[in-house]
C-alpha positions in Angstrom: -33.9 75.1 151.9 -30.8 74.1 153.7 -28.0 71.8 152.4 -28.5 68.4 153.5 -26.9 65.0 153.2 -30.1 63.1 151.9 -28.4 59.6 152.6 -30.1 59.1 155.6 -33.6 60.3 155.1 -33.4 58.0 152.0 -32.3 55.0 154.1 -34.9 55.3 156.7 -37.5 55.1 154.6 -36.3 52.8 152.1 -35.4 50.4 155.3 -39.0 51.8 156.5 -40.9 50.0 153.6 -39.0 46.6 154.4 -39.8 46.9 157.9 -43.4 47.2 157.0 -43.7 44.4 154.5 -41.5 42.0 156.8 -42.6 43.1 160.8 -46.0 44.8 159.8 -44.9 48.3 161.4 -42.8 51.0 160.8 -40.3 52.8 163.1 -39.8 56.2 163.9 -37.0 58.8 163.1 -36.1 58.8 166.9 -36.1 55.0 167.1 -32.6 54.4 168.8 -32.6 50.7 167.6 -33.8 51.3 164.7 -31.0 53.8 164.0 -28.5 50.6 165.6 -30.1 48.5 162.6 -29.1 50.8 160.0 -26.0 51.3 161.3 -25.4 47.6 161.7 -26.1 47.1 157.6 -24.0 49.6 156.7 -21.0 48.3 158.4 -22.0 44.4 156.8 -22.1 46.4 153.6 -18.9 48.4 153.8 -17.1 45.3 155.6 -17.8 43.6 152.2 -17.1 46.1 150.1 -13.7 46.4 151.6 -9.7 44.4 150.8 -10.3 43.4 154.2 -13.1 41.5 153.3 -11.1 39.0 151.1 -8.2 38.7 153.1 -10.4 37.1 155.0 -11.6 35.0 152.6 -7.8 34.0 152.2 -6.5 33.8 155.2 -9.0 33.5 157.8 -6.4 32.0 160.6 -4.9 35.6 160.2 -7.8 37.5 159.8 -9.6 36.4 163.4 -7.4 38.7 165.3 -8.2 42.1 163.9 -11.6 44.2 165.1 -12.8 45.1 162.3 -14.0 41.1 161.4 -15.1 41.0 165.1 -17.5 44.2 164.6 -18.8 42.4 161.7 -19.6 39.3 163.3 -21.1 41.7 166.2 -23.1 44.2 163.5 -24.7 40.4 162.3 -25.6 39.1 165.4 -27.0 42.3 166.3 -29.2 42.2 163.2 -30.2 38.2 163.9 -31.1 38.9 167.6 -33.3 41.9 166.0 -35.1 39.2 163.8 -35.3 36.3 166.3 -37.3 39.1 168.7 -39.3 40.1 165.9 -40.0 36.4 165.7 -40.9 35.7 169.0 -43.1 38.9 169.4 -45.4 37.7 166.6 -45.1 34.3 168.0 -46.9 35.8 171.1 -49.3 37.6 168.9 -50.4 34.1 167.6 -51.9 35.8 164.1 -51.0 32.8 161.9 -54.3 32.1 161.0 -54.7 35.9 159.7 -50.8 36.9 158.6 -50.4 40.6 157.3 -46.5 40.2 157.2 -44.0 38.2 156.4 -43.2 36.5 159.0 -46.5 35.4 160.2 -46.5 33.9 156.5 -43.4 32.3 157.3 -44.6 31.1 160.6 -47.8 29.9 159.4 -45.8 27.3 156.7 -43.6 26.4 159.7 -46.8 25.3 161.1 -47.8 23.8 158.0 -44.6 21.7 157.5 -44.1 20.4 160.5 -44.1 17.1 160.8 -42.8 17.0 157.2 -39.0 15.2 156.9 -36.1 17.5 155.8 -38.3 20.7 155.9 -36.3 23.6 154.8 -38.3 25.4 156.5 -37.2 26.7 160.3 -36.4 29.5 162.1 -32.6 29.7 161.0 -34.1 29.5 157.9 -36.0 32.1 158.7 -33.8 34.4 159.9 -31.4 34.3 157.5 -34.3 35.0 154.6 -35.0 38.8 156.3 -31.6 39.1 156.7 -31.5 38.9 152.9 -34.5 40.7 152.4 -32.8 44.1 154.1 -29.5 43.6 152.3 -30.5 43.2 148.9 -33.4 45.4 149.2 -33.1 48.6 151.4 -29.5 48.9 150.6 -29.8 49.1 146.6 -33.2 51.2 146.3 -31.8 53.7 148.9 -28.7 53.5 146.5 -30.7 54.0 143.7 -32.9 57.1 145.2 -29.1 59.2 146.1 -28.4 58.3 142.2 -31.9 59.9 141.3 -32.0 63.1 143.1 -28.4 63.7 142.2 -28.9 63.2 138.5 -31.4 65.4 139.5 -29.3 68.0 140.4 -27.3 67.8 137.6 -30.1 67.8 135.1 -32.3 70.8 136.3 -34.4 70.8 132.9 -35.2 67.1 133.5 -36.1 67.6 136.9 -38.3 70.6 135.7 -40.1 68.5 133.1 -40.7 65.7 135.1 -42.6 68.4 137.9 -44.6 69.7 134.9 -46.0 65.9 133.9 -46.9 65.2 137.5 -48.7 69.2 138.1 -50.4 68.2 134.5 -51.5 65.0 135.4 -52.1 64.9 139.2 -53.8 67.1 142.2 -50.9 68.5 144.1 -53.1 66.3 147.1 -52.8 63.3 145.3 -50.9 60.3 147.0 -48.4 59.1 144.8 -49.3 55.2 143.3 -47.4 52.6 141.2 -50.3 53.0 138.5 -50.0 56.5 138.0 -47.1 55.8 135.7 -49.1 54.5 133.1 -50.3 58.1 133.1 -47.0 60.0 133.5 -44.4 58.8 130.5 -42.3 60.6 130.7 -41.6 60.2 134.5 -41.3 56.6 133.9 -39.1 56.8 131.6 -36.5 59.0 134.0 -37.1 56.4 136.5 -35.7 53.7 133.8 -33.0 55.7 132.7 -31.7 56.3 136.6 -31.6 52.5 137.0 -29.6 52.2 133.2 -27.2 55.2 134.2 -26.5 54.7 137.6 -26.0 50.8 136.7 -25.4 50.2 140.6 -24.4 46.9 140.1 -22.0 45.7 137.2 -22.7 42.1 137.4 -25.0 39.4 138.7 -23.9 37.3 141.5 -22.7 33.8 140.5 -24.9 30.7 138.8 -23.8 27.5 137.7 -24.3 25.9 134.1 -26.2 22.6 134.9 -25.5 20.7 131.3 -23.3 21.3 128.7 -24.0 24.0 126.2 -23.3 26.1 123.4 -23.7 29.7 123.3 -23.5 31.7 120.5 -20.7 29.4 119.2 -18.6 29.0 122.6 -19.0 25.4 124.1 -19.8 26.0 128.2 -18.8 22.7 130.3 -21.4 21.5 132.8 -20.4 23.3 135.9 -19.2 26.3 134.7 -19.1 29.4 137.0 -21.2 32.2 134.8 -21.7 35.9 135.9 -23.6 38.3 133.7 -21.8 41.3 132.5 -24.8 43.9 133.3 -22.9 46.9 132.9 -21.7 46.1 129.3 -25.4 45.5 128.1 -26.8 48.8 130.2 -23.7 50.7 128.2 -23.8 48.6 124.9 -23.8 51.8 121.8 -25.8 48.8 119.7 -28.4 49.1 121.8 -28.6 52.6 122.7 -28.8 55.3 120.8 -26.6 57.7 123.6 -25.4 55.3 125.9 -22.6 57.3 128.1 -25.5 60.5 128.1 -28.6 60.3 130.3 -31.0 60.1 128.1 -34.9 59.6 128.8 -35.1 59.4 125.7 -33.9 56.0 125.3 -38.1 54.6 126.8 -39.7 57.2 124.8 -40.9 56.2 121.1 -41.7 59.1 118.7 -44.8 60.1 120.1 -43.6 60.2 123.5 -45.0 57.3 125.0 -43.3 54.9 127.2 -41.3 51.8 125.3 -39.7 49.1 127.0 -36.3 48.2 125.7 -34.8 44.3 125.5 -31.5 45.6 126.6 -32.5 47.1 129.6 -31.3 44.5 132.6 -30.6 46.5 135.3 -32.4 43.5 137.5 -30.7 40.7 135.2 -32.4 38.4 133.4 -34.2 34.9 133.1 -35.7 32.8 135.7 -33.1 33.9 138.4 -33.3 37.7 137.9 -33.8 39.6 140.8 -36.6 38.4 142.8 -37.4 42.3 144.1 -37.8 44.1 140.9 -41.1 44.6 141.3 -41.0 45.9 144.7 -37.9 47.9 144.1 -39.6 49.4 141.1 -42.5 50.4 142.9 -40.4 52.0 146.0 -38.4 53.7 143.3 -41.2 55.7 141.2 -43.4 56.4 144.2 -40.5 57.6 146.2 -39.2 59.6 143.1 -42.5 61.0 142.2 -43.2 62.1 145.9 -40.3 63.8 146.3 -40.3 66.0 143.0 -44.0 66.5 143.7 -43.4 68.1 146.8 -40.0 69.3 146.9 -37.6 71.4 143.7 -34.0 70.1 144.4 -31.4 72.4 143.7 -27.6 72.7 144.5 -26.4 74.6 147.3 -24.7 78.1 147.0 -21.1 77.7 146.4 -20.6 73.9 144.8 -19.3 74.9 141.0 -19.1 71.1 140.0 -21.1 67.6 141.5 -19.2 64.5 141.7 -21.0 62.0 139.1 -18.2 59.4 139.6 -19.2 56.3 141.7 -17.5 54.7 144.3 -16.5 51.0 143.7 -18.3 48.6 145.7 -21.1 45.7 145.5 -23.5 48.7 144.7 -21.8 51.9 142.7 -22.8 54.2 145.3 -22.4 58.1 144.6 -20.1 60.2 146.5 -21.5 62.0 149.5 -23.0 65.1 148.3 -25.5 67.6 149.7 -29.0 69.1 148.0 -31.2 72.0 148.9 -34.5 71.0 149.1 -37.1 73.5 148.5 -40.8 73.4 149.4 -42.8 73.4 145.8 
């Protein structure tokens, strides 16, 4: 029932999941390197979220002889060596012929692919692909979760009516799966409506027009840079019946069952969308679900208003804000 920050806790386990699908093992609360890896990501993450970042890009001759691009250099190598010793354990472990991770996959198409010319497959490679695994998908879920249990916060009656699906629908024992939310509606729909509200990301990262084209009337030259306006369609009043409320509404059809909506592209769209919706999804709900199952989150005694504004960045991240959590 004390106030807590819950940006850590939400880290650790979001980073937790990652850890599991990539090394095969999780690591403990305690776990001083493990705590090192966080820390490392959050510094990549806020070194490019900051001015600093693309005064770099500008002038790099000037930018080598400040620290803080030094301690982002260090923060990545830290992370690499991390990998390359994950690497090298399983190497040891020689369970190619059996993988439960993603690296022994990996290593078993290294094996594979061998002898084959101009393989883009290596340990740099490698490396560099769990390297993008953490950063695109501990750092935006965890983002995600501080969204949720703050909306949360806000909307009490919401949060209340999301604990009385899940006591009406599952055993207080019952372990929290991705199929349950074909049995809980409602709660699926306040999962959708976090990722539409919170809109963590405004736009996609940059793709590349390989022809010429016409879209809707505007001619688009091969080679043109193109970056999809997420925000605008998560926010679009055409599409949305309360766009600037959070609404669960907006998945729900007249009989209350959960409706997918076209205009929902919080993961982008086509065949270059995010590659970890699926996963992200599924860390979200069961996550989500666990924690309301178990816990009634309230604010603590003496905060008369809650920051909803976001702070400007690759992800829109809340401010930092504390919760009370209260056994159920």
């Amino acid at each position: 029932g004390e106030a807590v920050d819950p940006s850590f806790p939400i880290v650790h386990a979001v980073s937790n999941v990652i850890c599991a699908v990539v090394f095969g093992h999780r690591f403990s609360l305690e776990d001083k390197t493990f705590h090192q890896l966080i820390e490392a990501f959050d510094y990549i993450v806020a070194f490019g979220n900051s001015r600093f970042y693309y005064m770099c890009e500008i002038f790099p001759w000037f930018a080598q002889r400040f620290p803080t691009l030094q301690k982002a250099r260090f923060s990545r190598d830290f992370v690499c060596s991390f990998v390359r010793q994950e690497i090298k354990s399983h190497r040891e472990k020689g369970r190619i012929d059996e993988p439960e991770d993603f690296i022994d996959f990996y290593l078993k198409q290294l094996e594979k692919t061998k002898n084959v010319p101009n393989s883009t497959f290596d340990e740099d490679n490698m490396v560099q692909s769990v390297f993008d695994l953490f950063l695109g998908g501990s750092e935006t879920t965890a983002t995600t979760l501080r969204w949720a249990l703050l909306y949360m916060l806000v909307y009490p009656d919401i949060q209340d009516k999301v604990q009385k699906e899940l006591d009406a629908v599952l055993s207080p024992s019952h372990l929290i799966c991705y199929e349950d939310r074909k049995k809980l509606p409602y709660t699926n729909a306040v999962v959708h409506e976090i990722l539409r509200f919170s809109s963590i990301v405004l736009i996609t990262i940059p793709r590349e027009a390989v022809k010429d084209t016409t879209v809707l009337g505007y001619h688009v030259p091969k080679g043109t840079l193109i970056m999809a306006n997420v925000d605008s369609t998560l926010f679009d009043p055409g599409c949305w019946e309360t766009p600037h409320q959070f609404n669960p509404g907006h998945f729900l059809d007249e009989s209350g069952n959960f409706v997918t909506r076209e205009a929902f592209l919080a993961f982008s769209a086509g065949h270059r969308a995010c590659p970890g919706e699926t996963m992200a999804k599924m860390e979200l709900f069961i996550m989500f679900c666990s924690l309301l199952q178990k816990f009634k989150f309230t604010v603590p005694e003496g905060v008369k208003e809650i920051n909803t504004d976001f702070i400007f960045g690759s992800t829109m991240k809340p401010h930092p804000y504390k919760l009370c959590a209260v056994l159920r």
